[in-house]
Every structure is written in C-alpha cells, then in structure tokens.
N, C-alpha and C positions, 0 to 999 in steps of 0.2 A: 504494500500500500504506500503511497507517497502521498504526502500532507501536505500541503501549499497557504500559508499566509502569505499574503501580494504586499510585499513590501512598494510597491510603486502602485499601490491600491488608493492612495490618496487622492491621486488622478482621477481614476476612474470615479471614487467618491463622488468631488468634488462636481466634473460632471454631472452626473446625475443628480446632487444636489440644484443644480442651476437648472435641469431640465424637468424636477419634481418639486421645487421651491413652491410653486403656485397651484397643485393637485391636492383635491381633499378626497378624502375615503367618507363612502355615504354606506351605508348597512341598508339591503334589502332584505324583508321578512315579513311574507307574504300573514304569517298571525301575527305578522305587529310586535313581536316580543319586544322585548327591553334592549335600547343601544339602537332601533332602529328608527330610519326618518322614513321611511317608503313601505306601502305594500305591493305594491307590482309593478315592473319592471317599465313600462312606458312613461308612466308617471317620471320615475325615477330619469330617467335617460332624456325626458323632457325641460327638467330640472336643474340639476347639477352642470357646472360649467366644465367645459372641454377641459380634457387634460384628466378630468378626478377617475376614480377606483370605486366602483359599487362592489360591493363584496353583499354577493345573492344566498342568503341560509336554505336551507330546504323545505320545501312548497311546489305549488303550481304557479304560473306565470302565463301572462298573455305574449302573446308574439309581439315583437317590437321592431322598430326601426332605428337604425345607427347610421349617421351621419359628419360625426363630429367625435376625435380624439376622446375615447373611453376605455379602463379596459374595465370588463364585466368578468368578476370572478365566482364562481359557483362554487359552494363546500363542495359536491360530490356530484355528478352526474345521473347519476341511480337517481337520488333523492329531490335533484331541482330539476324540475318541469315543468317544460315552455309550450304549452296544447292551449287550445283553443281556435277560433275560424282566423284564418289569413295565416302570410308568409312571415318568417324574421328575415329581415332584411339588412345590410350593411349595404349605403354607399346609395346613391353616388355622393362623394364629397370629394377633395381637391387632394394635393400630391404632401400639406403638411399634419392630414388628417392618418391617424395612428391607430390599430382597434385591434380590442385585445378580448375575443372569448377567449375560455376555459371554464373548466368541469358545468358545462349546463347540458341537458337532455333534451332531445325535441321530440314530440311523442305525437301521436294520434296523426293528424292531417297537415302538420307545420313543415313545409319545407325552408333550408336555407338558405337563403340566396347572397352572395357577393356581386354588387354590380357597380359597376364605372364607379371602382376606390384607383383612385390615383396614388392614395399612397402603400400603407404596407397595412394587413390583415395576417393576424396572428390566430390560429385556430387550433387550439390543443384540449384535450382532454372530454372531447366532445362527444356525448353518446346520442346518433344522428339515426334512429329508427323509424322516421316519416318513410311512407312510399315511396316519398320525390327525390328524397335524399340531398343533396349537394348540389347545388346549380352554382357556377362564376362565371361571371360575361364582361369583359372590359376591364377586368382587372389588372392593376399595373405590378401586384406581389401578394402573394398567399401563400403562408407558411400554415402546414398543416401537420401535425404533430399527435401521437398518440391519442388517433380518434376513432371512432370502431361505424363505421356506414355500412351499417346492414339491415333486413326487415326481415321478421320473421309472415308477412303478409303476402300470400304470393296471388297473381294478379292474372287476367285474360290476356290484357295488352301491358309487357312489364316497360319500364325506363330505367338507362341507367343509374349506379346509385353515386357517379362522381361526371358532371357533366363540367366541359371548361371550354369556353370560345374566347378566342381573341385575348387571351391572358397569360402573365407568368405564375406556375405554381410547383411547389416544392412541397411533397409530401414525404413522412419519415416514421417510421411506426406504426404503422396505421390499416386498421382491417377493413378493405373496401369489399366487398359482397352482393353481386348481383343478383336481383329479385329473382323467386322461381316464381316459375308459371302455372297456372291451373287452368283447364280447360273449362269452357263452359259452352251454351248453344250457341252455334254458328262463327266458335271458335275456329280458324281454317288449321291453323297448325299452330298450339299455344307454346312458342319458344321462350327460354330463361332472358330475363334481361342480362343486360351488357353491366359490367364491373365502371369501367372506367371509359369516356368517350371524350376526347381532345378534339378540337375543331381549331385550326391557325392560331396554334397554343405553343410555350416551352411547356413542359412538364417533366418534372426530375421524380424519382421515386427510391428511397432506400429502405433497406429492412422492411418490407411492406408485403404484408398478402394483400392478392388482387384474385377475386374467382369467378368466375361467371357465372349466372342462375342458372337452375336448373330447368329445361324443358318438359312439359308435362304429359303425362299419358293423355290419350284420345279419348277428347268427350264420347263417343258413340262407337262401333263396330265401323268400318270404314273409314274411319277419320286419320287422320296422321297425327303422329307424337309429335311433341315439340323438339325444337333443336336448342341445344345448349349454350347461353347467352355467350360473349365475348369478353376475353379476359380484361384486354384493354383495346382501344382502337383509335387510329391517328389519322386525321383526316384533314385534306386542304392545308398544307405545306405546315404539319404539325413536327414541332420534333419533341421526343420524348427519348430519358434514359433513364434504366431500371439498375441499380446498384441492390445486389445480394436480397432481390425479391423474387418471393413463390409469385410465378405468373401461369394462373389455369384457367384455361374454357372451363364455360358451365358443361355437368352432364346431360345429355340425350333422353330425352322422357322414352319408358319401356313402353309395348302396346303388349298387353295380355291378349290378344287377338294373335299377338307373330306373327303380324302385316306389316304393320310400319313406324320400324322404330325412328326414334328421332337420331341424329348426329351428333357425337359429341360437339362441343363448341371450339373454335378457335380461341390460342392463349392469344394472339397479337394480330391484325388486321393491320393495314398501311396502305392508304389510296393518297393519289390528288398529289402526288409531289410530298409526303411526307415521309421523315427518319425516324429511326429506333437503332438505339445500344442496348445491348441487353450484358450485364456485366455479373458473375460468379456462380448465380442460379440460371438452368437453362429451363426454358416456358413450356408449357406441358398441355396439349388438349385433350380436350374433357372428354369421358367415358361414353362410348355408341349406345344408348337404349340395349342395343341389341348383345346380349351377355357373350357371343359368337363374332362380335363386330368390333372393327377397328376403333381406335380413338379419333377423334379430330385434331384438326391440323394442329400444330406448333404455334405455325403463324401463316399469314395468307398476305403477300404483299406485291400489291399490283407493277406493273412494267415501270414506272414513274418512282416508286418508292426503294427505299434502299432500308433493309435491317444488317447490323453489325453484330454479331455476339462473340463474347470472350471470356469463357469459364474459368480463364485461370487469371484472372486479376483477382491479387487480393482484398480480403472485405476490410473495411474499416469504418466501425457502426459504435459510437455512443449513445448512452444509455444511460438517465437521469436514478440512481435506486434511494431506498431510502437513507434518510438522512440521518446518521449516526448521533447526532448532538444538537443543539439550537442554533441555530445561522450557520453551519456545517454543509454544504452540499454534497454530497459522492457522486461521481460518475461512474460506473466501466466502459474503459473502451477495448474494447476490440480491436488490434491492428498485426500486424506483420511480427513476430518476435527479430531484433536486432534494429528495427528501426527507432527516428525521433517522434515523440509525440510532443506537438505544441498546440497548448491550448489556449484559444482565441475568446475575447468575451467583449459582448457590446450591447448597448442597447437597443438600436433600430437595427432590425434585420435587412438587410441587402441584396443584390446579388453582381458576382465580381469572378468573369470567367477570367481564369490564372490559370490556364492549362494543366489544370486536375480535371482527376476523371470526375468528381462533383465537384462545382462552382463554387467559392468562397460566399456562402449565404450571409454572413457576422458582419458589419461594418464596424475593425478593431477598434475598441478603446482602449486595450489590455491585450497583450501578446504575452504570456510567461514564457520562464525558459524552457528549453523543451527539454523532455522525459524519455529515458531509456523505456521501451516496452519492454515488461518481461518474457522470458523464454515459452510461457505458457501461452503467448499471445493476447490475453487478457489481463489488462491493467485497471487497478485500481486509485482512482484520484479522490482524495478530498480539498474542499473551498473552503476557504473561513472566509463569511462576507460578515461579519462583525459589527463593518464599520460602513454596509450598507443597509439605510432605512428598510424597513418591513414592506411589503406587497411593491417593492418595484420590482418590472418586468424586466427580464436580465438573459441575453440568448450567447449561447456560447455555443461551437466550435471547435472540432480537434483537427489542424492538419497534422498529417504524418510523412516525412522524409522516411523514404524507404531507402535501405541499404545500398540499391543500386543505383540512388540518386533520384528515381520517381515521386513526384509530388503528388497525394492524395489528400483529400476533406474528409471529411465523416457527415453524418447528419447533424443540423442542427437541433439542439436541445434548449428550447423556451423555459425559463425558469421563474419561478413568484419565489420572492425571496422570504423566507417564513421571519 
C-alpha cells in the first residue's frame, strides 16, 4: 500500500477554495426532517444559486430540470427516487455551466436526458431503471461513472438503454443493458433492444459491461422469435473505443414451435463512415435461439467503417474502494507490474488527446510523483484530503508509463470528498 499526503496540496486547496468560496450546501428531504430547507427537488434546484451542493436524503422526488452549475448528491440510489410524469432533464445551458449527479434512482417512466450542456456533466453512481434509459444530444462532455442502465421491463418495441448524438462521452464502470423483448399481437419479430447507440459521437468506454437484450419467443405458432439486440453501435462518422470491456449481443428468442428461432445479436455494428478500437477484451455475439445454432456476429461493419482490435494491450483501470479512515480516499489501480503510476487530480473534468490509448479526461491541478506498480499488478493508493472542505467534487486520474516507454490513462474516478 503507498500512502500519499500532497505536500504541494496547498495549491490544489487553495484553488478550490477560490472556486467553492461562494457554494452553499442546501439539504433535501423529501419528510422534511430536521437540517433540511426543501422537500422536493424542483423547488430546491429553482432556489439555491448556481455553484451550491443539494445533498438529496432518501424519499421520492419529482423529475427536475438543470440548467445552471449544481451538483445534486443522493445518500444512496436504492433509497432516493426520482418517479413521477415527465423527463429529468440537464441542459441546455452555456460552456461555464458545471452539473454534478450522483447516487439518485430514476424509476417508473422518468427518463434522463443531457441536452445542448456546453459545459461538462458528471454522472456517477446513478441507478437509471426507466425504459428510456439515457438519452445525450449536443453535449459538449459527459463523464459517466459507476452507473448501472438497465430494466428489468421488457417491451414489444424495445430502445436502446444508452443513446448519444452529436456528443463527447466517456463512460467507466458502468453496466449498460439492453431491454428484452416480449412478444405481443401483431408483434412481427419482437427483437432485444440495442445496449448502447452512438450517432456523430466520440464515445470512450472502460471496464464496462455493455449487452444487448434479449429477443423474445413468438407470440403465436408461425411467428418468428426475436433477434438479439446490439451490443453497441456507431453510426454517421461515430468513433468509439472500448478499453478492457465485456462487449455482447443480446440473445436470440427460442420458438418452442422449432421454426424460427431468432439470431443471436451482434456485439458491435459500424455504418456511415464510422471507427471502433476494441482494446484487451475481445466482443462476443449473443446466443442463436436455436440451442443447435450459431452465435451472432462479433461485429458487423459496413464497407465505409473500419474496427481495430488488440487483445494484448495492457488494462489499466482504477477503482474508487472504500475509504479506510475520514478524509482518506483509496484507490486500486490496476496497471502493468514494473511500470510508473502517476496520479492526476483536478477539479473540472476535461478531455486532452496525449496519444494514450485513453484521452487525458482530468484537467491537472495536482500531478504526484509517480508510483512503482507492484509485481502483482494491482496497486494500492491512499489520499489524505485533510485539508480539503467536505462535498467538493474532486476527479482524479492515473496515467501509467509502461516499461517500454508507452503512455496509458486509466478511467476517471469522480470523487465527493467525505
């Protein structure tokens, strides 16, 4: 284990003091309890002036709108729930506008939407179980961190449960899950929805399951099973790269008839002039209905598009665990045994192509000296942030010098400082 007090942390202190000097922390609590100004969450976000910290207790909550520098912190995502009619929505606002979910739930019919944020959208700890899942359109940065987008509702006509047009977005932990399908009348073929859908997007992806739904058996005697949704799929000059992710097609709906099963699904699609790298994990499609029958494709990528994959880059994945002591952070990272680990921290997240295979996400405030990995390959770090105030947002970064001189990033890890 190596222990770090940041002797040149005064810096980064101070910073953050000057950027959190005028931020107030407002308490949401939906029974009102004691220490709180708000019971639901529109109010609250209507209220408090740009820049402040709602820190949301456990309850239900109405869908709200974000326009304006907030972050919204949730105890727990199990426990704080956002249902009711309409969408939550972030954006559109201008490029110095800052927005920070974490730990909230969206349940029953609330989808989420990112639309025209110019600046940066932070989304971690998010448990996203609406049908609709994830919509971002016009986004200028979306940092998507340990969030679980799945449904257990499966649908006639399913959507995917990660959609992104015309945006940059960097996702890193996080279980994306395509809808399964169920047949119904005049269902013609009820396929699994799509995992993840890119339209003239960047999209980065680490440590990440992506899977596609499941296609469903045949409403009737002659009908056809569904096909197995898409693992990911990039469309109109999209590029996306997958670092040390499970990428599977949905499975193929069986027909108990033995006429016609469905297809497994493809793990990666690529039309319209768009790329994919696919780096340590190789993409897998999903199981044929037919227990006799092929799997589906890998990946399916038109004349126009180009996929790259290379199984033998090393992974190198951080990972936020729990925190030994008060103001303490640990990380483990994951990297190459004999390499350097340097770890980066900053407060606005970025993005800064430095010829790593993942993009410098961090905009540095704080560079420590860098850290032998040990021989096991897995290193452990502790933080002492001490001598930073409670609930600032705090996103750190491990690049790794590999022995042969290759320069790699890790995921970023978005941090509430307790």
């Amino acid at each position: 284990m190596i222990a770090a007090r940041i002797a040149c942390f005064t810096c980064f202190a101070l910073c953050i003091s000057v950027g959190e000097a005028t931020s107030q922390t407002f308490v949401v609590d939906a029974a009102g309890g004691p220490g709180s100004q708000y019971r639901d969450l529109p109010a609250a976000i209507a209220a408090v002036p740009a820049g402040s910290t709602l820190v949301v207790r456990a309850g239900k909550y109405s869908p709200f709108t974000v326009k304006k520098s907030l972050n919204i912190l949730g105890v727990d995502s199990q426990t704080v729930s956002i249902e009711g009619l309409g969408a939550a929505q972030i954006g559109p606002c201008g490029a110095t506008e800052n927005i920070v979910l974490h730990g909230l739930g969206f349940r029953a019919l609330v989808p989420l939407i990112v639309l025209g944020t110019q600046g940066t959208v932070s989304l971690s700890a998010l448990d996203i179980t609406t049908p609709s899942g994830l919509t971002i359109i016009d986004a200028n940065m979306v940092h998507i961190s340990s969030c679980n987008l799945a449904t257990t509702v499966a649908a006639a006509r399913t959507v995917a449960r990660l959609n992104v047009t015309r945006s940059r977005v960097h996702v890193a932990w996080t279980n994306v899950i395509g809808q399964d399908a169920i047949a119904t009348t005049g269902t013609t073929r009820p396929d699994g929805g799509g995992a993840v859908v890119a339209v003239s997007s960047e999209l980065s992806l680490v440590a990440s399951n992506v899977l596609g739904g499941k296609g469903a058996q045949p409403f009737a005697r002659g009908n056809l099973a569904g096909f197995g949704g898409v693992g990911i799929a990039g469309d109109l000059r999209s590029t996306i790269s997958m670092h040390a992710c499970l990428v599977v097609g949905g499975n193929g709906g069986f027909d108990p008839n033995g006429l016609f099963h469905g297809s497994g699904g493809a793990a990666i699609t690529l039309t319209q002039s768009s790329s994919a790298t696919v780096e340590v994990l190789a993409p897998r499609g999903g199981t044929s209905g037919d227990p006799l029958g092929q799997p589906g494709p890998a990946w399916n990528v038109d004349s126009t598009s180009k996929l790259a994959l290379d199984a033998s880059v090393p992974t190198v994945v951080a990972r936020q665990e729990a925190n030994p002591r008060p103001k303490t952070i640990r990380w483990t990272v994951s990297a190459p045994s004999r390499s350097l680990i340097v770890p980066i921290l900053g407060v606005r997240p970025t993005i800064l192509a430095l010829g790593t295979t993942v993009p410098l996400l961090v905009e540095p405030l704080v560079v420590l000296a860098p850290l032998p990995s040990n021989a096991t390959g897995t290193t452990i770090f502790d933080l002492d942030l001490s001598v930073v105030p409670s609930l600032v947002i705090v996103h750190a970064q491990f690049g790794v010098v590999l022995s042969q001189g290759r320069i790699m990033a890790s995921n970023v890890v978005p941090i509430i400082v307790p």
